[in-house]
DRENKEDO-945858 format. One record per residue (C-alpha): residue in three letters; x, y, z. Coordinates in nm, 2 decimals, padded with zeros to 4 digits. Each point is the difference from the previous one (the first is absolute). Layout:
N
   r      x      y      z
 Ala      X      Y      Z
...
This chain:
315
   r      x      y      z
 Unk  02.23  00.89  00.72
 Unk -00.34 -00.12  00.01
 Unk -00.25 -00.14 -00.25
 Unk -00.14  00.33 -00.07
 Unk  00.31  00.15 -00.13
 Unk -00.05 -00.24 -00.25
 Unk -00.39 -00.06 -00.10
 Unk -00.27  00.27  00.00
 Unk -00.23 -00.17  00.28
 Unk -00.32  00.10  00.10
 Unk  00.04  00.06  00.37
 Unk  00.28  00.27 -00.13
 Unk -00.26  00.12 -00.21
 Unk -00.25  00.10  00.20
 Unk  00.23  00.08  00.27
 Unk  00.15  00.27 -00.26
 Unk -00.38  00.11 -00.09
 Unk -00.17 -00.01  00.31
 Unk  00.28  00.14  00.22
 Unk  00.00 -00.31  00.24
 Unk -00.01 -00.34  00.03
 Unk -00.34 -00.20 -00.18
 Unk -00.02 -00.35  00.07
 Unk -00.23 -00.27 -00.14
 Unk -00.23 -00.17  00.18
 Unk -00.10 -00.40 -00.15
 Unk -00.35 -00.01  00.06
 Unk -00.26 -00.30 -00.07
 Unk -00.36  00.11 -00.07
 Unk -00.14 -00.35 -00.05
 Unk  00.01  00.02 -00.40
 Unk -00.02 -00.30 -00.19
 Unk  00.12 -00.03 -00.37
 Unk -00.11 -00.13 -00.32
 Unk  00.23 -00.31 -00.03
 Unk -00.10 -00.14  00.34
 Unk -00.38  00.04  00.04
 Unk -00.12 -00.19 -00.37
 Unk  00.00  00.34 -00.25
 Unk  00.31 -00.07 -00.13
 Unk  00.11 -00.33  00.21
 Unk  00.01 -00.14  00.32
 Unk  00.35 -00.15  00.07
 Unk  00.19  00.36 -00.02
 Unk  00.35  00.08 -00.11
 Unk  00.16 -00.28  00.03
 Unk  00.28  00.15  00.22
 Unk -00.26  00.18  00.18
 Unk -00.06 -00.06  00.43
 Unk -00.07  00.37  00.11
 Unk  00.11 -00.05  00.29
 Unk  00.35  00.02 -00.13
 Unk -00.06  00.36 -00.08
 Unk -00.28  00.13  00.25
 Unk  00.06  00.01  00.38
 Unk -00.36 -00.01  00.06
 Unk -00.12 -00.27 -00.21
 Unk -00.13 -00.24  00.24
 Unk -00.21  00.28  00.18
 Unk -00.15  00.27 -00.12
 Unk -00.03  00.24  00.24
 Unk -00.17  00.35 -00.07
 Unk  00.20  00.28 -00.21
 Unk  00.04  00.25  00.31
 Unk  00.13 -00.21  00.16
 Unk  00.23 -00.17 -00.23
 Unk  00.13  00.34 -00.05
 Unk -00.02  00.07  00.34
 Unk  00.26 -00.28  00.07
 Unk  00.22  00.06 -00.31
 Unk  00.08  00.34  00.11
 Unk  00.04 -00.08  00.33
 Unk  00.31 -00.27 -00.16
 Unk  00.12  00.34 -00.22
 Unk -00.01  00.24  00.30
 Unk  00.26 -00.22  00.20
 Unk  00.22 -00.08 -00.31
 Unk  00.04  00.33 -00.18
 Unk -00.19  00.24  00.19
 Unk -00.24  00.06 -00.31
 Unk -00.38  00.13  00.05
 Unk -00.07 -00.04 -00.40
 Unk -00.12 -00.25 -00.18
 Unk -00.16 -00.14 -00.31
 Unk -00.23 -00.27  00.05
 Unk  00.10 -00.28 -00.21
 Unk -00.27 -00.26 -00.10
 Unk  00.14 -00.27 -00.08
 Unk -00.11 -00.34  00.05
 Unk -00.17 -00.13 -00.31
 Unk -00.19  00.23 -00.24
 Unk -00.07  00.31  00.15
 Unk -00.19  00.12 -00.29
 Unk -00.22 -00.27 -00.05
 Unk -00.33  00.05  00.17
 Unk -00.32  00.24 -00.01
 Unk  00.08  00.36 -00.08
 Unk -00.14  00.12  00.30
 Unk  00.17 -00.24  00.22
 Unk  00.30  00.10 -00.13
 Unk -00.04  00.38  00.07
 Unk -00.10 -00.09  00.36
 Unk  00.30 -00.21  00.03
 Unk  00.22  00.26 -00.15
 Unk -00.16  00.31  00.20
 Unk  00.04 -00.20  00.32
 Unk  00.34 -00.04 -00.03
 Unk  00.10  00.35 -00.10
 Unk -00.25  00.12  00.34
 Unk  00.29 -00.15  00.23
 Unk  00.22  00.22  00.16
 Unk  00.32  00.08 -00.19
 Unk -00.10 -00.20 -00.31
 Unk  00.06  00.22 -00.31
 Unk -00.08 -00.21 -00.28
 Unk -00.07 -00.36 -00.15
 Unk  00.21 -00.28 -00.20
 Unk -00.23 -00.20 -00.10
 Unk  00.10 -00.34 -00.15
 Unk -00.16 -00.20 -00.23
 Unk -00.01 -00.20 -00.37
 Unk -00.04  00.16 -00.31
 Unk -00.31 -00.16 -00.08
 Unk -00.17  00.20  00.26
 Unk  00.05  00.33 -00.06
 Unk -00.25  00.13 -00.20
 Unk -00.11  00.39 -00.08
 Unk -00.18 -00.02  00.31
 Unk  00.25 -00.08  00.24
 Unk  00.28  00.24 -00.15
 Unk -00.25  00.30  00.03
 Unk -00.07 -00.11  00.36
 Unk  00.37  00.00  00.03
 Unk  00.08  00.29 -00.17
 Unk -00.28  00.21  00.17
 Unk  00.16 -00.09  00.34
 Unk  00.26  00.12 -00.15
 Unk -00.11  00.34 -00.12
 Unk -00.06  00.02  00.36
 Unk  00.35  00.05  00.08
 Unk  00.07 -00.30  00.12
 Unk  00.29 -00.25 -00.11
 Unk -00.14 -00.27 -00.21
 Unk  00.20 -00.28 -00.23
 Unk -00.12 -00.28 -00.16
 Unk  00.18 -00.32  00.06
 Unk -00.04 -00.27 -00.28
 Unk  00.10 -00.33  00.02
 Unk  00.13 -00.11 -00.35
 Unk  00.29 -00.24  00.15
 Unk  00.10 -00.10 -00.38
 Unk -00.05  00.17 -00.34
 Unk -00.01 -00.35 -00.16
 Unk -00.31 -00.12 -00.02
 Unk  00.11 -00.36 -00.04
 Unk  00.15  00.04  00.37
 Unk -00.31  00.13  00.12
 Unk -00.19 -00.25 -00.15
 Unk  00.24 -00.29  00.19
 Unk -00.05  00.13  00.31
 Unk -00.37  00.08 -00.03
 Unk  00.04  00.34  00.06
 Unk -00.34  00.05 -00.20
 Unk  00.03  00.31 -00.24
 Unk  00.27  00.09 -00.25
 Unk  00.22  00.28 -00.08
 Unk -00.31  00.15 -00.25
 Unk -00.19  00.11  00.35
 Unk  00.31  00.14  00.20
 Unk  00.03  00.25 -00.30
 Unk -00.39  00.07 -00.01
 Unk  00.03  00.06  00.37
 Unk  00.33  00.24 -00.04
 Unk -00.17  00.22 -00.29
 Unk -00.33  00.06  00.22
 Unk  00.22  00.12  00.28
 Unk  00.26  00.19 -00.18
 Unk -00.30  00.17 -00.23
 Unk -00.10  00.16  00.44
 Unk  00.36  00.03  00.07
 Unk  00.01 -00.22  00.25
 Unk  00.33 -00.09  00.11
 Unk  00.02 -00.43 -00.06
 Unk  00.28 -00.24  00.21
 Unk  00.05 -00.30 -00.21
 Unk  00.06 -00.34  00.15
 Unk  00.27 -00.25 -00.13
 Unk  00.09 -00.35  00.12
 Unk  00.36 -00.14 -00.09
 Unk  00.09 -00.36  00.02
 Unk -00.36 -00.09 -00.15
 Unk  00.01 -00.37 -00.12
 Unk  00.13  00.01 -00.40
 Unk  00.16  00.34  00.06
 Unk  00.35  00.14  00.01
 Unk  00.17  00.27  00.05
 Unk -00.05  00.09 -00.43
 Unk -00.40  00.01  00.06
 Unk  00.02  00.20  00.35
 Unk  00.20  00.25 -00.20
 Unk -00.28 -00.02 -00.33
 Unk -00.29  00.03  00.25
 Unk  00.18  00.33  00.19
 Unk  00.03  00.15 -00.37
 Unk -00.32 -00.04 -00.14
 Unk -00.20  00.10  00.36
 Unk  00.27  00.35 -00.04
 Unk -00.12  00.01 -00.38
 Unk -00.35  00.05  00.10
 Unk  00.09  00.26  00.28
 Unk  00.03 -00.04  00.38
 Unk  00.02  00.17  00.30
 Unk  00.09 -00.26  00.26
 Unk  00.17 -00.36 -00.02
 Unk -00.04 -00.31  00.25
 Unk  00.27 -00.25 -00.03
 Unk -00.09 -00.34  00.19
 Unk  00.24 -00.33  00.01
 Unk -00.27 -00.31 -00.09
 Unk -00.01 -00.19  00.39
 Unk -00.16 -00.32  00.04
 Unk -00.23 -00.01  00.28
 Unk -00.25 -00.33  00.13
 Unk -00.34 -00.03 -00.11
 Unk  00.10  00.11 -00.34
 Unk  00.00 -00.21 -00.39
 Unk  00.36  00.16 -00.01
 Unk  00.07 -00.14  00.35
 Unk -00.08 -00.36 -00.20
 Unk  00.22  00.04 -00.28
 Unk  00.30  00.09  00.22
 Unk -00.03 -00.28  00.23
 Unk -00.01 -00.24 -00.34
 Unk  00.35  00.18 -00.15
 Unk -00.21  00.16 -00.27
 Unk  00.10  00.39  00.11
 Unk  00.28  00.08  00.15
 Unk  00.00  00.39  00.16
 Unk  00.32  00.26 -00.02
 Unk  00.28  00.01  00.19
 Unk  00.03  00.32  00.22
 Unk  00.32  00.06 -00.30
 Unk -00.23 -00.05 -00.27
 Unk -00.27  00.25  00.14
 Unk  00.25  00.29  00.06
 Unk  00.17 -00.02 -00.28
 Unk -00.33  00.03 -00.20
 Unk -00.12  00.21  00.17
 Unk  00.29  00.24  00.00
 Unk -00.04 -00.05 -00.39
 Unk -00.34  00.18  00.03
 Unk  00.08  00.27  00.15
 Unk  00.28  00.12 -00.19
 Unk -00.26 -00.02 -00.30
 Unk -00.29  00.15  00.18
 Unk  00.00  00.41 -00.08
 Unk  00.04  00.21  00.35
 Unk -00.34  00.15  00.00
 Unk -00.13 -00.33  00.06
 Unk -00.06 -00.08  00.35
 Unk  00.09 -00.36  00.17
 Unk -00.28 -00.10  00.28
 Unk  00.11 -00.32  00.04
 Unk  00.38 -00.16 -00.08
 Unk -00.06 -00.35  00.19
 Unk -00.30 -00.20  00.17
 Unk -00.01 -00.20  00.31
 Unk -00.21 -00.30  00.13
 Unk -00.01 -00.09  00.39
 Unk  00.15 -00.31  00.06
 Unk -00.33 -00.18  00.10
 Unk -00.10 -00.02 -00.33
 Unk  00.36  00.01 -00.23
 Unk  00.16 -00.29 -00.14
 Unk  00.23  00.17 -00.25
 Unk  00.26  00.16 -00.07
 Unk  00.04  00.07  00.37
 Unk  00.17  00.35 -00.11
 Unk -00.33  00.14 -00.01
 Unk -00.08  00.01  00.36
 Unk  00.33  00.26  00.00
 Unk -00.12  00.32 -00.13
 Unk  00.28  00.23  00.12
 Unk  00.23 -00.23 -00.08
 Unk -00.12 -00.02 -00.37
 Unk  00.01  00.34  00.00
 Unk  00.35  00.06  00.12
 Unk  00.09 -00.27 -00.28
 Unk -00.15  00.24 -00.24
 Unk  00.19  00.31  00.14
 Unk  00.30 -00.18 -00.01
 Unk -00.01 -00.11 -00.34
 Unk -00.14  00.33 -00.12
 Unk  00.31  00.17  00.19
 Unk  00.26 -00.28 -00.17
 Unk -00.08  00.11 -00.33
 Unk -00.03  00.36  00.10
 Unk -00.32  00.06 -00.17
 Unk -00.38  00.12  00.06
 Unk -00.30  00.00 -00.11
 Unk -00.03  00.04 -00.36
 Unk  00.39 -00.01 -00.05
 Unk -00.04 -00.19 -00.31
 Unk -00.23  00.16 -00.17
 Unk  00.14  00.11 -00.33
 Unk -00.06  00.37 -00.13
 Unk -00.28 -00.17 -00.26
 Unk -00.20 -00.16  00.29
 Unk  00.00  00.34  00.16
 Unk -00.12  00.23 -00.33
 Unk -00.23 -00.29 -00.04
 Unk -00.17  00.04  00.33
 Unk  00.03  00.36 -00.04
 Unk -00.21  00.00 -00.27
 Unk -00.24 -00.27  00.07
């Protein structure tokens, strides 16, 4: 068995709408973002070093031919010729309107791209942006919305200076859901003050409000960062490879089928990690997550109870 016999995941997804294989493509356009430049603060997340998460972080070379070399990776892995572009370093909504379409319409111009993810924080999606988005996507192309909540406590986003609250994530969900626009939500487990009680709470009240897509992300530590401070000082201590899949595992069963997983794990290249060294292993997270999934021979949404389903029925 494989990992899709138990989750819904997006590359299965689009495989089963588009008829072949669609691949994303991590692409930096040389955004900035709100809590790094002075508008909303200049230190950042405090667990935040992008290059944990973007390849191309130290250079930014142009979109083409990011894309260009993405596919190129794809082609001799999988054989696939479509892709999404994915912005994704920093906030890839945050910027002049007009920037943004050009950004946006260069990427979709490349060969084999057929649509956009384009991440960002709720706190910078506005009207403006979501009809962009949802214009492209009128266009027939593929288009979701990636949001970076990480936490529906707003006392944990306050510790770690994430810089908005959970009152903007569901401004930014309403705007998009009111175009239909399909939204991938992000969560980080193993955030400092959190458990696996408030992992399970913040899943719950992001499925309350409605979503189409789910990112789950184990909290690394990484150099250059505040977190990377308080770990080397005892005051946060990360999960255990266990701890994550077991959590994790949790979510699932009590995330409805329709919803699609993006993302079930995160890595960080070993330049830059300092803990737990787990997360430079992404296949073998993801094998720990089969396994477990397989051990208590369940799936995705397998403990949802017949109320949580009429629920979201009606909702």
């Amino acid at each position: 068995m494989t990992l899709a016999d138990h989750v819904n995941t997006l590359g299965q997804d689009l495989l089963r709408r588009h008829g072949q294989r669609v691949h994303k493509l991590a692409l930096n356009a040389g955004f900035s973002c709100p809590n790094r430049d002075g508008l909303k603060g200049t230190g950042g997340c405090s667990f935040c070093n992008n290059a944990s998460f973007n390849p191309t972080a130290r250079a930014i070379p142009p979109l083409a031919e990011q894309i260009a070399a993405g596919a190129a990776v794809v082609a001799r892995r999988t054989g696939a010729r479509r892709y999404l572009a994915y912005f994704q370093a920093y906030t890839n909504t945050y910027g002049d309107l007009d920037r943004l379409a050009a950004q946006y319409w260069e990427a979709l111009a490349q060969p084999g791209v057929i649509g956009l993810s384009v991440g960002t924080r709720p706190d910078c999606v506005g009207p403006e942006v979501v009809d962009l988005l949802a214009g492209i996507r009128d266009r027939g192309y593929e288009v979701w919305l990636e949001l970076g909540l990480q936490s529906a406590f707003d006392d944990t986003l306050a510790r770690v200076n994430r810089g908005h609250g959970f009152a903007e994530y569901r401004a930014a969900l309403n705007l998009a859901r009111g175009r239909g626009l399909p939204v991938c939500t992000h969560l980080i487990l193993g955030l400092p003050g959190e458990g696996p009680e408030r992992a399970l709470a913040s899943l719950q009240r992001v499925l309350a409000l409605g979503v189409e897509g789910l990112k789950l992300h184990p909290l690394h530590v990484v150099r250059h960062t505040r977190l990377a401070w308080e770990w080397r000082r005892g005051l946060y201590q990360p999960l255990t490879l266990a701890e994550y899949v077991h959590t994790v595992a949790d979510l699932i069963e009590q995330t409805p089928a329709e919803v699609r997983f993006h993302r079930l794990t995160g890595t960080a290249s070993m330049d830059i990690l300092l803990g737990p060294a787990w997360c430079n292993r992404k296949w073998a997270v993801l094998n720990a997550i089969e396994a477990e999934l397989r051990q208590r021979g369940t799936q995705q949404g397998g403990r949802l109870t017949q109320v949580d389903a009429k629920t979201r029925a009606c909702g």
